[in-house]
C-alpha positions in Angstrom: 12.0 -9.6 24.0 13.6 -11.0 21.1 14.8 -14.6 20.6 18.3 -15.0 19.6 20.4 -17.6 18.9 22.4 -17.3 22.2 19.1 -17.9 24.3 18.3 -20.4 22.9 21.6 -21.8 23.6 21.1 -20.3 27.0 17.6 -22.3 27.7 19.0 -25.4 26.2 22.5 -25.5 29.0 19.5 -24.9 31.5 17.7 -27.7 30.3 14.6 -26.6 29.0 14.8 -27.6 25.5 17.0 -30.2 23.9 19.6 -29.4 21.3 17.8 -31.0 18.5 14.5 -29.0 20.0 16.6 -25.9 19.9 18.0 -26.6 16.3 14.6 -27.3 15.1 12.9 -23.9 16.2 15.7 -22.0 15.0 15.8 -23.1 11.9 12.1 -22.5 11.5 12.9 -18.6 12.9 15.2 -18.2 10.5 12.8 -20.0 7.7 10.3 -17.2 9.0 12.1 -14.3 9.3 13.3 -14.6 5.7 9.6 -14.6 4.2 8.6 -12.0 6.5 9.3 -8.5 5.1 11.5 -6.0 6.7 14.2 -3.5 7.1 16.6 -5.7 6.4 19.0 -5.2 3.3 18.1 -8.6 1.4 14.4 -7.0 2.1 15.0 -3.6 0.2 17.1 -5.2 -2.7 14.3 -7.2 -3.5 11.6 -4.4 -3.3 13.5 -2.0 -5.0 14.6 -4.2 -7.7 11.0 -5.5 -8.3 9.6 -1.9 -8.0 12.6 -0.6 -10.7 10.9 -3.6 -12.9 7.4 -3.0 -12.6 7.7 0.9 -13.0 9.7 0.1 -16.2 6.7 -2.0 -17.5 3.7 0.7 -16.3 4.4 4.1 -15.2 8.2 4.6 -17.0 6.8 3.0 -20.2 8.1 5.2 -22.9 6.8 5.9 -26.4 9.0 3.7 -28.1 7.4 0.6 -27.7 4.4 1.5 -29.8 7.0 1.0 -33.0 6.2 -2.9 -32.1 2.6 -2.4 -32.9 -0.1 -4.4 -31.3 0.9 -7.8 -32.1 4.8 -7.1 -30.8 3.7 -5.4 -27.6 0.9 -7.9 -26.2 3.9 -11.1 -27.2 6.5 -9.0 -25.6 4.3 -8.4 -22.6 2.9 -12.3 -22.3 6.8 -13.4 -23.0 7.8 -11.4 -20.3 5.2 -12.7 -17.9 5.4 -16.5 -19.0 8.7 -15.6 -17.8 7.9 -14.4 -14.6 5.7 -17.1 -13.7 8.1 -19.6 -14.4 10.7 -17.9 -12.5 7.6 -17.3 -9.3 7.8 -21.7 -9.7 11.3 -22.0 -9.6 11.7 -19.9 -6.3 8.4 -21.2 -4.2 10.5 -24.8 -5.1 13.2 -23.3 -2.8 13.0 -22.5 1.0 13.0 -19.0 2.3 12.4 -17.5 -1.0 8.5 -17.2 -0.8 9.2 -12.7 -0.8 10.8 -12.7 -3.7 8.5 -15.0 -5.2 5.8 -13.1 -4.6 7.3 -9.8 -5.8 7.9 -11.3 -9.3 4.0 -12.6 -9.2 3.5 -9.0 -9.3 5.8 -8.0 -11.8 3.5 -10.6 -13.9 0.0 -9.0 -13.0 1.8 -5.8 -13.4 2.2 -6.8 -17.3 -1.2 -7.7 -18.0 -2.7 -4.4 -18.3 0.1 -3.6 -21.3 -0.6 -7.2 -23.0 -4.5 -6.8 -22.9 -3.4 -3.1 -24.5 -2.0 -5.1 -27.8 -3.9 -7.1 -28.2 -6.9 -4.3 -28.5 -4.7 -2.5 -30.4 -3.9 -5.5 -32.8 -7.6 -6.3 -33.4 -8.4 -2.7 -34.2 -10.1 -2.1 -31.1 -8.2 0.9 -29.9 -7.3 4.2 -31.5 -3.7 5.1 -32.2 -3.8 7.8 -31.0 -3.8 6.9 -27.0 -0.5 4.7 -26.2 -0.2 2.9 -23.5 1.4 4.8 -21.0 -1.6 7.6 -20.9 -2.8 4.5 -19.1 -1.2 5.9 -15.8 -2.0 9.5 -16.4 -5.5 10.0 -17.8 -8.8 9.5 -16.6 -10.4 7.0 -19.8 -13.4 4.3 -19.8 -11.7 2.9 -22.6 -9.2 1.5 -19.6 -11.9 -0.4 -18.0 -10.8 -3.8 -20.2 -7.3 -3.3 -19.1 -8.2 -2.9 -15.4 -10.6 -5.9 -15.2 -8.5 -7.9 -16.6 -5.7 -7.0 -14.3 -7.9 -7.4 -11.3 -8.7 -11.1 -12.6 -5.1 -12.0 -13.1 -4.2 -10.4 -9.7 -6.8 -12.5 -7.9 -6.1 -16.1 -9.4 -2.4 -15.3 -8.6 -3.5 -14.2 -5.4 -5.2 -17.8 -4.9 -2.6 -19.3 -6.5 0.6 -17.9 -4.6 -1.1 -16.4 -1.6 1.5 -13.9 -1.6 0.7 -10.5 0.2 2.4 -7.8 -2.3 0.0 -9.0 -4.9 -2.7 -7.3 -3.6 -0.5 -4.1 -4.1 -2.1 -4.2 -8.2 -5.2 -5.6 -7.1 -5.4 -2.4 -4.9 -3.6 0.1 -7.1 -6.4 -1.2 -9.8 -9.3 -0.8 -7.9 -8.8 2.9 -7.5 -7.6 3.2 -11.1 -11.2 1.8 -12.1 -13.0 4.2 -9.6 -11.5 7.1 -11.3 -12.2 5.8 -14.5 -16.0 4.8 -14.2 -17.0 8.2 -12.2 -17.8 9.9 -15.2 -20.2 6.9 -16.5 -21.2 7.3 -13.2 -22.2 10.9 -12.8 -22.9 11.1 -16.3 -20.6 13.6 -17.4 -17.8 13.4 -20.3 -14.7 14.5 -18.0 -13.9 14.7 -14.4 -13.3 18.5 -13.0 -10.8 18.8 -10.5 -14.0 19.1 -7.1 -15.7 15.7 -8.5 -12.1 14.1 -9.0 -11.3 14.8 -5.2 -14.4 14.0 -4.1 -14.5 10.6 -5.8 -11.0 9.7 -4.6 -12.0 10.4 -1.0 -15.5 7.6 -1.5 -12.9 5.5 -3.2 -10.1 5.7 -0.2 -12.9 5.2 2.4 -14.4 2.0 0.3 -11.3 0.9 0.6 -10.2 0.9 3.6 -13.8 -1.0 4.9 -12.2 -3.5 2.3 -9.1 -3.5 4.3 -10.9 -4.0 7.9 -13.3 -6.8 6.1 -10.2 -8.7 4.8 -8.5 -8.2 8.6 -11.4 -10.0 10.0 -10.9 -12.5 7.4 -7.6 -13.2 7.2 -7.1 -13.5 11.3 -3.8 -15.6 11.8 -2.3 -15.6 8.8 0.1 -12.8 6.7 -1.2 -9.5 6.1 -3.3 -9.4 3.1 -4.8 -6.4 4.0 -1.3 -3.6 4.2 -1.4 -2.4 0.7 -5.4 -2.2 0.7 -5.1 0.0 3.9 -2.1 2.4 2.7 -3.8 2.9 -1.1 -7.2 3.6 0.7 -5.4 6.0 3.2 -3.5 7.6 0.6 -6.6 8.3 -2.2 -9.2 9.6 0.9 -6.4 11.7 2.1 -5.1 12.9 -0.7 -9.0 13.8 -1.9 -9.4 15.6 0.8 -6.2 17.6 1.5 -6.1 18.7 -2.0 -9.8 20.4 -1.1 -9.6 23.8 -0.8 -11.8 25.7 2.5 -11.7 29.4 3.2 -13.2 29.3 6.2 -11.3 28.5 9.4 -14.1 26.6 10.4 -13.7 24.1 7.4 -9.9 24.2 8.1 -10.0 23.1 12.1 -12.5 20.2 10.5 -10.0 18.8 8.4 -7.1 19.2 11.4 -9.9 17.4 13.4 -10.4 14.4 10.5 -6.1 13.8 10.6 -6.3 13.4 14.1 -8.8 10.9 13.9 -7.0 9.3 11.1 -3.8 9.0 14.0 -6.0 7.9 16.6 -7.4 5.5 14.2 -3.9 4.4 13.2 -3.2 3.7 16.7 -6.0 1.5 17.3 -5.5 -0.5 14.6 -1.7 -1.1 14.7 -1.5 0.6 11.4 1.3 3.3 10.9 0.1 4.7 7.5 -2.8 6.2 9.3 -0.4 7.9 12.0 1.9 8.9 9.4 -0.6 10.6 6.9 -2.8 12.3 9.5 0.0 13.7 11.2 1.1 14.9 8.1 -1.9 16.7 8.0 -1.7 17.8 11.3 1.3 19.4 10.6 -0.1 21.5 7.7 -3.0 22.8 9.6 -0.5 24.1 12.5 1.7 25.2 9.9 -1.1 27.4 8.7 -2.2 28.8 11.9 2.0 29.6 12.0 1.7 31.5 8.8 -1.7 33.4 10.0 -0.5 34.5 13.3 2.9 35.3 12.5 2.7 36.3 8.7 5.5 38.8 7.5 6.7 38.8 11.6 10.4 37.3 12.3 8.7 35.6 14.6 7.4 33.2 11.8 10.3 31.5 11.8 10.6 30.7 15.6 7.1 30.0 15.1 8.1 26.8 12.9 11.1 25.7 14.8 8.8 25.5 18.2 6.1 23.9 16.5 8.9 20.9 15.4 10.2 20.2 18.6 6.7 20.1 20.0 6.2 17.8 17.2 9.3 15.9 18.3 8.4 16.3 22.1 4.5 14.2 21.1 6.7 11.8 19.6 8.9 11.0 22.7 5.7 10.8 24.5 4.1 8.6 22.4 6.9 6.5 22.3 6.8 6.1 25.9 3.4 5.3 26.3 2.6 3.9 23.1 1.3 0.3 24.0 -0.6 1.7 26.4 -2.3 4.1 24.2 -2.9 2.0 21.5 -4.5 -0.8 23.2 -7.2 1.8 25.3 -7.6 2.6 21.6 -8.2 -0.6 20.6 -10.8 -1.2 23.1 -13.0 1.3 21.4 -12.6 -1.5 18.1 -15.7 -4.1 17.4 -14.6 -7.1 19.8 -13.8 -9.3 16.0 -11.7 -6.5 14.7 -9.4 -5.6 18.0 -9.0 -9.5 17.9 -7.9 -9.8 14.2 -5.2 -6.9 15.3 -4.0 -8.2 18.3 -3.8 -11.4 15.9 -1.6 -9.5 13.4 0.6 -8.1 16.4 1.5 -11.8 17.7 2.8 -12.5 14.0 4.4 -9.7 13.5 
């Protein structure tokens, strides 16, 4: 049930909480609700404005900034996040204002990989010949500065603010420096395609044991541990859907691995999971479609049936979702299904 406004007004005619009582905890809902992300309009404008700002400092970085030479990129990029931080100050001053706060924290980590760039660059210590935004599009040990640094800015802000969406670089990071050590690693000059997959599978399933460490640790308080789940999700599945089998056999093993990423999902109250293996799910059936029905009209009919079974699962899991997912959860180490039923309480 949710608490509104005209309950509370409700309870308080029936005598079961004062008017100042009922004043008080609304105002600390409301105080509550407006640090807590969600659907909510206020909610997207400030993701999507602090995305469209952090994408325009990494991945959208064009090539004209390298005109500014060392020196001119590592002051704009410090500038920019003196800025930030000062702005991060002026918001956590205010009430209610602790998510956007915490998005523009990240817009400062987000800068430091580009400042540390100049600054090698200024000293001589990187070639001209690699700008800055190869940074997000090639495999390099010359990043490794650049990501250790970022990771040590994203951790004192992370002490510092104890915001939640800056773990989003710290994660992002971490799997940036997997890829980029692997071939110090294996001892090899360049990653093929087989070892790149399989090195973003070990990465996605370090991190997720991050992600169920930092649950246990962070039991009753925000959750630290969202962006470390869906990046370690995202790099194990993506490793190992982009693996090619030719054998059924390896095929029905992989269908069998998404449904244990749902079932997974379910236990831990964790919707990437659900939403990536039955992504997966869906491409295995959508294969057996192909197979049994290739060049047939029926392939077609095929597809459709297979989407409103798809749709049917749904209604049923719907229905019987809490029940499912906490017969799941029994099946959890007694410290983890406590840390999730934790995290449900808050949410």
């Amino acid at each position: 049930m949710k608490l509104t406004r005209s309950l509370l007004d409700e309870a308080t005619g029936e005598g079961i909480v004062d008017a100042r009582q009922a004043d008080a905890l609304w105002a600390f809902l409301e105080a509550r609700d407006e640090s807590t992300p969600s659907f909510r309009a206020t909610h997207i404008l400030y993701y999507l404005g602090g995305m469209l700002a952090i994408g325009a400092m990494s991945v959208f970085m064009t090539l004209g900034w390298q005109r500014f030479g060392g020196w001119g990129i590592a002051g704009f990029a410090f500038a920019y996040a003196l800025l930030a931080v000062l702005v991060v100050t002026r918001l956590l001053a205010r009430p209610g204002l602790q998510l956007p706060a915490g998005i523009v924290a990240t817009f400062a980590v987000a800068l430091v990989p580009l400042g540390v760039y100049g600054l090698q660059v200024a000293f001589g210590l990187w070639p001209h010949d690699s700008p800055y935004r190869d940074y997000h599009r090639l495999i390099d040990a010359r990043w490794l500065t650049m990501e250790l640094a970022t990771l040590a800015a994203g951790s004192l802000a992370l002490w510092r603010w104890r915001a939640p969406f800056l773990v989003m670089p710290i994660a992002f990071t971490l799997w940036y420096l997997s890829m980029d050590l692997a071939p110090a690693i294996f001892g090899v000059k360049d990653l093929d395609w087989s070892l790149r997959k399989q090195v973003s599978m070990a990465c996605g399933a370090a991190m997720i044991a991050v992600a169920l460490v930092v649950d246990l640790r962070s039991r009753g308080v925000r959750d630290y541990a969202f962006w470390i789940h869906l990046f370690g999700v995202m790099a194990f599945w993506g490793g190992l859907s982009l693996m090619k089998s030719t054998s059924e056999l390896g095929k029905l093993v992989y269908c069998l691995i998404n449904l244990g990423l749902i079932g997974f999902g379910a236990a831990l109250r964790r919707r990437a999971y659900a939403v990536f293996g039955g992504l997966g799910v869906a491409g295995y059936v959508g294969h057996l479609a192909h197979d049994l029905f290739k060049n047939s009209f029926m392939f077609p009919v095929a597809l459709t049936a297979i989407g409103f079974a798809v749709v049917w699962i749904g209604v049923v899991w719907q229905r019987h979702e809490a029940r499912i997912a906490e017969r799941l959860g029994m099946l959890l180490p007694a410290g983890l299904r406590a840390a999730v039923l934790a995290r449900q309480r808050r949410a």
